[in-house]
C-alpha positions as CSV (number, residue, x, y, z in Angstrom):
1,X,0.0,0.0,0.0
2,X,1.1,3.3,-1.2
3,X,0.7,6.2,1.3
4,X,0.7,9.6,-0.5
5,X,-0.2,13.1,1.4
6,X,0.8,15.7,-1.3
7,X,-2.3,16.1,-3.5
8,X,-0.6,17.1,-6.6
9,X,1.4,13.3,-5.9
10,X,-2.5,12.4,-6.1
11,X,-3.6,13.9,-8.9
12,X,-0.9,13.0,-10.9
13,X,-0.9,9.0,-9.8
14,X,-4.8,8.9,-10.8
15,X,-4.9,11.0,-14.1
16,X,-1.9,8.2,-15.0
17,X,-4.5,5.5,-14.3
18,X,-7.5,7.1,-16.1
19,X,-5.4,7.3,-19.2
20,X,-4.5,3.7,-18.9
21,X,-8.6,3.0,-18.5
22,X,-8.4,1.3,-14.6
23,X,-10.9,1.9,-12.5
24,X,-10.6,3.8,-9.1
25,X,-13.3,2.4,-5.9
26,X,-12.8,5.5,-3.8
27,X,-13.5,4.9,0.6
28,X,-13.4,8.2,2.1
29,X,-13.0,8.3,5.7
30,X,-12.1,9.7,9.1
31,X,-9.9,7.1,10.5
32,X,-10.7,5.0,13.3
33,X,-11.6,2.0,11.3
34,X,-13.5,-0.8,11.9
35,X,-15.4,-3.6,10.0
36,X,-18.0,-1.5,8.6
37,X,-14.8,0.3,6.8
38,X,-13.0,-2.5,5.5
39,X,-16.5,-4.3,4.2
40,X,-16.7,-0.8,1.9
41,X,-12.9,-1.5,0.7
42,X,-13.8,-5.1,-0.2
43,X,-16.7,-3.5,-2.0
44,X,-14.2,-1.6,-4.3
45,X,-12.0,-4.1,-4.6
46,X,-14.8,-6.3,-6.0
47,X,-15.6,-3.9,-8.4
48,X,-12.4,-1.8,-9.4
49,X,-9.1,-2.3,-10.7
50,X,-7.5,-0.4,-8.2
51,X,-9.4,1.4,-4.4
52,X,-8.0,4.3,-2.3
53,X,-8.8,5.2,1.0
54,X,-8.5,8.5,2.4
55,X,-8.3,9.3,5.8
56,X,-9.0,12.9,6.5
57,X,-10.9,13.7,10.2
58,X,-12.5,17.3,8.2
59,X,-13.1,19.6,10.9
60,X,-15.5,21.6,8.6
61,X,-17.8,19.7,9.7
62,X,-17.9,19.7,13.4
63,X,-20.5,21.7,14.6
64,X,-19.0,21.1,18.0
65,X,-15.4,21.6,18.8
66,X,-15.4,18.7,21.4
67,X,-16.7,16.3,19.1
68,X,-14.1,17.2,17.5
69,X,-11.3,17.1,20.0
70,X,-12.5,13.4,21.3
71,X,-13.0,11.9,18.0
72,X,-10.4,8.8,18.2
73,X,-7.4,8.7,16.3
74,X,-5.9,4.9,15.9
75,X,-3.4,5.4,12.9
76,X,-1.5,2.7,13.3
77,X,-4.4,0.5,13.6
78,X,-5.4,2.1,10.6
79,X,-2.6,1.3,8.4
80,X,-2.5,-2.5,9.4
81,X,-6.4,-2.8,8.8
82,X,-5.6,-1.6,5.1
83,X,-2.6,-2.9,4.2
84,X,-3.8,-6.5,5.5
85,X,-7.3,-5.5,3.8
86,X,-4.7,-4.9,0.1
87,X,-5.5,-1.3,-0.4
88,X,-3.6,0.3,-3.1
89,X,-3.6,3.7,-1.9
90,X,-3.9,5.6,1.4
91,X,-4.5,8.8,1.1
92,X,-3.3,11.9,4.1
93,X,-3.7,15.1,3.1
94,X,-3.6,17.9,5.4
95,X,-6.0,20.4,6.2
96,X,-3.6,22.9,4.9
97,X,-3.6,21.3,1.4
98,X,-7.4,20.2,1.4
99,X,-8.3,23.5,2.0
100,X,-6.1,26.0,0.6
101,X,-9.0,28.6,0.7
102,X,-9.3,28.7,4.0
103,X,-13.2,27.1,3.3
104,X,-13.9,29.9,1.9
105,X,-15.9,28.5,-1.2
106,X,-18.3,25.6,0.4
107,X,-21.1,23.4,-0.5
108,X,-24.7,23.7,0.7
109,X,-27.7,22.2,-0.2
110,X,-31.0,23.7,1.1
111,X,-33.8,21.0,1.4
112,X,-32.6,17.5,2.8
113,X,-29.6,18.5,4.6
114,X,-32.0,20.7,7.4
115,X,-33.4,17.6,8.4
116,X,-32.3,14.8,11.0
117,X,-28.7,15.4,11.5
118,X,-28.7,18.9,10.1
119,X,-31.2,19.9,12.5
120,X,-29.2,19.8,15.8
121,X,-26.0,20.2,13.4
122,X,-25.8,23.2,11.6
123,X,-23.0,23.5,9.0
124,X,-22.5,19.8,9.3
125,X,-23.3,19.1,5.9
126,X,-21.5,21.9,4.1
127,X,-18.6,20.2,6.0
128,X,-19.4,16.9,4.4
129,X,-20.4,17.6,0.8
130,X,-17.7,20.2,0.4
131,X,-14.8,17.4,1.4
132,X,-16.5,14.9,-0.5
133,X,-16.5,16.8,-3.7
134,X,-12.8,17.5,-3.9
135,X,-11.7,14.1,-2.5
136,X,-14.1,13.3,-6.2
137,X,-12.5,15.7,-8.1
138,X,-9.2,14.8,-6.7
139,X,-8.9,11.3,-7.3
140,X,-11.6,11.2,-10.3
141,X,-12.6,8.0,-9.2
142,X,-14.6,5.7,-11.2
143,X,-16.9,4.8,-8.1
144,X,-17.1,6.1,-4.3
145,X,-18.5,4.1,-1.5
146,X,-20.3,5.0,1.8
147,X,-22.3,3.0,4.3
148,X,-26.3,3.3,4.9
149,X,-25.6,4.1,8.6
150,X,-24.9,7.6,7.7
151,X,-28.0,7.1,5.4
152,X,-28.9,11.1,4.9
153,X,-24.9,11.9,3.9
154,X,-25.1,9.0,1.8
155,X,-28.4,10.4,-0.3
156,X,-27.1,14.1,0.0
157,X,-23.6,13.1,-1.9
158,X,-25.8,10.6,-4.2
159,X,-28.1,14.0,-5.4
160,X,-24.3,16.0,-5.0
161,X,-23.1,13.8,-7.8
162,X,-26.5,13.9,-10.2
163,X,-26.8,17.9,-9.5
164,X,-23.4,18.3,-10.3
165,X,-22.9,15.9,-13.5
166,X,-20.3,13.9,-11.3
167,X,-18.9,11.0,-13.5
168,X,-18.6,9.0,-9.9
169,X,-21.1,6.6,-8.9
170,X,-22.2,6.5,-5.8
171,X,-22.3,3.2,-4.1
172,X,-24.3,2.7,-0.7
173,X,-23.5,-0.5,1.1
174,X,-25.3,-2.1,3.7
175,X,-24.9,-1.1,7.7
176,X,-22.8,-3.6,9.3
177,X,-23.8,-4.6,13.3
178,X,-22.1,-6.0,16.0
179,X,-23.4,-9.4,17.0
180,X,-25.5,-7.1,19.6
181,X,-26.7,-5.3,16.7
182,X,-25.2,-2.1,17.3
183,X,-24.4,-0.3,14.2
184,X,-20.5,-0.1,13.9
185,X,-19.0,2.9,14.2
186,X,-16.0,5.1,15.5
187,X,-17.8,7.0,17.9
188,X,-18.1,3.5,19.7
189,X,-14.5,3.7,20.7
190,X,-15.8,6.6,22.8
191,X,-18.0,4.6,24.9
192,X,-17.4,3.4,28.1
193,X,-17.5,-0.4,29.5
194,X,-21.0,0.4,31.0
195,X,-22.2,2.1,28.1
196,X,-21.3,-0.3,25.4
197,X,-23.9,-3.0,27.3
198,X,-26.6,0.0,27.3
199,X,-25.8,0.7,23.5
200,X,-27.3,-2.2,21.1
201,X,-30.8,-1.6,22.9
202,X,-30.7,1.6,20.6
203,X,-31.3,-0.7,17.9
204,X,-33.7,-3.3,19.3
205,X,-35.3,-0.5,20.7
206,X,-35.8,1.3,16.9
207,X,-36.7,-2.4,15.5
208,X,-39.5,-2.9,17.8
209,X,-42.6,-1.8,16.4
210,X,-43.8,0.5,19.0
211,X,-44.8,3.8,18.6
212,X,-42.4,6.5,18.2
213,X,-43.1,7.8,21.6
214,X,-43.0,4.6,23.4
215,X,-39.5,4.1,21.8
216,X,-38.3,7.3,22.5
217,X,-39.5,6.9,26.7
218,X,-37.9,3.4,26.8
219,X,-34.6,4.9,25.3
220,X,-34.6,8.0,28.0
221,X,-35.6,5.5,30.7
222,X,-32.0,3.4,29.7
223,X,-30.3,6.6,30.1
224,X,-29.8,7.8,26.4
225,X,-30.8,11.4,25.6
226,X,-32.8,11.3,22.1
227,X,-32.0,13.9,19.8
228,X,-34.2,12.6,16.9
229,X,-36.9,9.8,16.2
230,X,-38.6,9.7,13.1
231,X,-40.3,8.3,10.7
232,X,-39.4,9.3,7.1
233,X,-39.1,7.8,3.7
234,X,-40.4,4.3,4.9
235,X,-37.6,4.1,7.6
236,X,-37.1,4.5,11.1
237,X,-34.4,7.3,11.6
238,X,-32.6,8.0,15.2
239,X,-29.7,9.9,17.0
240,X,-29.5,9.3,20.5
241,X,-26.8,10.6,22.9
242,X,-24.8,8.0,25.2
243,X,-22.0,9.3,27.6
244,X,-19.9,11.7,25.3
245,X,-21.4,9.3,22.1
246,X,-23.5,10.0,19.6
247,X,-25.1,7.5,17.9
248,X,-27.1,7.6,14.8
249,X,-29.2,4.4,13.0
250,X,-31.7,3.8,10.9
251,X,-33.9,0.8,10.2
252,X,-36.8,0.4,7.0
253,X,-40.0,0.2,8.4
């Protein structure tokens, strides 16, 4: 596995491979991999010629500068998770190089992205869609992968990349759970002992069939602080908070 963290190194690797017709699987991501992670890099791998991570934690879109300041960092668990995985390229860029502007020139969008997480996370989006678009234009890849966990960012870059004429496809792949059926995530490395027996309830909780009221008291009665529950688009969407965690899911109806 190649690691590169100039961007013009980047650019120059992948317009090299787009002349020689290979196909790039792109897995953008924040670090702090897991499972969930490496089943979107054996997604690429299945359907590409060659897949690239990036690891980039974008502060852009932290609404909240602790959030930001306890979000794990395990790089050298990282590395071994992707070299073992056979990822061609690992990509580090700096904040200094990603955002040259100083995020002066951003993203929005104006409907979707006010809903659910953008609610109670204002900015969060921008953040998001702005990243996601140049790690796109950066790497020109053939085909970019996300997980339905983060189900709204995964339909906000899916209508980025049609509203924008993006030669990417966007590839959504299923959530993966713990045994407990806890959606896999990073923020999970912030939970406590204690906490991660309270956690897969969120879940089983969300699957149960109840009313969105009685799900929402059974979730504050365990201790989690709800900051949505809805219904929407024929699935059950929620975000709870757990200790310094927050936890997002979502389940079809």
């Amino acid at each position: 596995m190649r690691i590169i963290r100039s961007i013009e190194e980047w650019r120059d690797i992948f317009r090299y491979h787009k002349r020689e017709r290979r196909s790039v699987g792109l897995v953008p991501t924040m670090g702090a991999l897991h499972d969930a992670h490496i089943s979107l890099v054996k997604a690429s791998m299945e359907e590409n010629d060659l897949t690239a991570v990036s690891i980039f934690v974008n502060p852009t879109q932290f609404n909240n500068p602790d959030d930001l300041n306890n979000y794990p960092l395990t790089w050298d668990e990282d590395v071994r998770k992707l070299e073992e995985a056979g990822v061609d390229y690992l990509l580090y860029p700096s904040y200094e190089d990603m955002y040259r502007d100083g995020y002066k020139y951003k993203l929005i969008e104006t409907d979707y992205s006010q809903d659910l997480c953008g609610t109670a996370r204002p900015g969060h989006f921008d953040g998001v869609l702005s990243v996601v678009m140049k790690l796109i234009n950066i790497t020109k890849a053939t085909r970019a992968y996300f997980g339905e966990k983060d189900w709204q960012q995964y339909r906000l870059i899916a209508g980025m990349a049609e509203a924008f004429f993006l030669d990417t496809e966007i590839i959504p792949c299923p959530i993966v759970r713990e045994e407990s059926g806890l959606a896999m995530s990073s923020r999970n490395k912030m939970l406590t002992p204690e906490e991660l027996e309270i956690a897969p309830n969120f879940n089983r909780i969300i699957t149960s069939g109840k009313s969105i009221n009685e799900m929402k008291a059974e979730l504050e009665s365990l201790g989690m602080k709800v900051d949505y529950l809805k219904e929407k688009e024929g699935r059950i969407f929620g975000a709870v908070f757990l200790g310094k965690a927050r936890l997002i899911d979502n389940v079809p109806l």
